[in-house]
N, C-alpha and C positions, 0 to 999 in steps of 0.2 A: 106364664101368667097373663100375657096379652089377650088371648085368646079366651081363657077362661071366666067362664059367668061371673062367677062371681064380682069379679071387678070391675064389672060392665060402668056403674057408674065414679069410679076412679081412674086418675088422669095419670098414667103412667109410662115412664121414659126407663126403657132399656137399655144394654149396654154389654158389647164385648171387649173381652180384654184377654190378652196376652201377655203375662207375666216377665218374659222378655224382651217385652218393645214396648206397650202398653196398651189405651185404649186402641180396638180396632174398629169399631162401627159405636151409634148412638141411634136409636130410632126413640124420639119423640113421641109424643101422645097426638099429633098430625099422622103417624105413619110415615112418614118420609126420611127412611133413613137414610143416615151420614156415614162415609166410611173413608176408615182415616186411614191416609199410603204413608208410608217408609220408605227414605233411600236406603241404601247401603249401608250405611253409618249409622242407623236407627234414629234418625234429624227424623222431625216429620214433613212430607213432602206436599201432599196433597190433601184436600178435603172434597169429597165427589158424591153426590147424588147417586142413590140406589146401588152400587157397584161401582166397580174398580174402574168402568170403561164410563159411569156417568156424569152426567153435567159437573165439570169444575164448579166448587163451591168457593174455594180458597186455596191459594197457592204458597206457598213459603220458600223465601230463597234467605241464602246465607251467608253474610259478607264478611269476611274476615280480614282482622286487619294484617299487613305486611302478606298479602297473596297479589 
């Protein structure tokens, strides 16, 4: 749909998902996708610019209590 004419003048944010972990990317109506990491445990881990290897957006850690 990004790509296609017709939408040219509509502002539209995409979005993948994985039905066993959940979302995994977001690209905005900037182009600048978001792609969301997963530990082990299906926590989410990371939020990173363009791919897996880019600019940390957000980080998420996980504190539990009696650890």
């Amino acid at each position: 749909m990004r790509t296609d004419s017709t939408f040219k003048d509509y502002q539209i944010t995409t979005y993948s998902y994985d039905p066993l972990i959940g979302i995994t990317s977001v690209t905005p109506p900037s182009g600048i996708r978001q792609v969301y990491i997963y530990d082990t445990t299906g926590k989410l881990k990371e939020i990173r610019e363009m791919s897996k290897t880019g600019n940390l957006l957000k980080e998420f850690k996980y504190k539990y209590k009696n650890q």
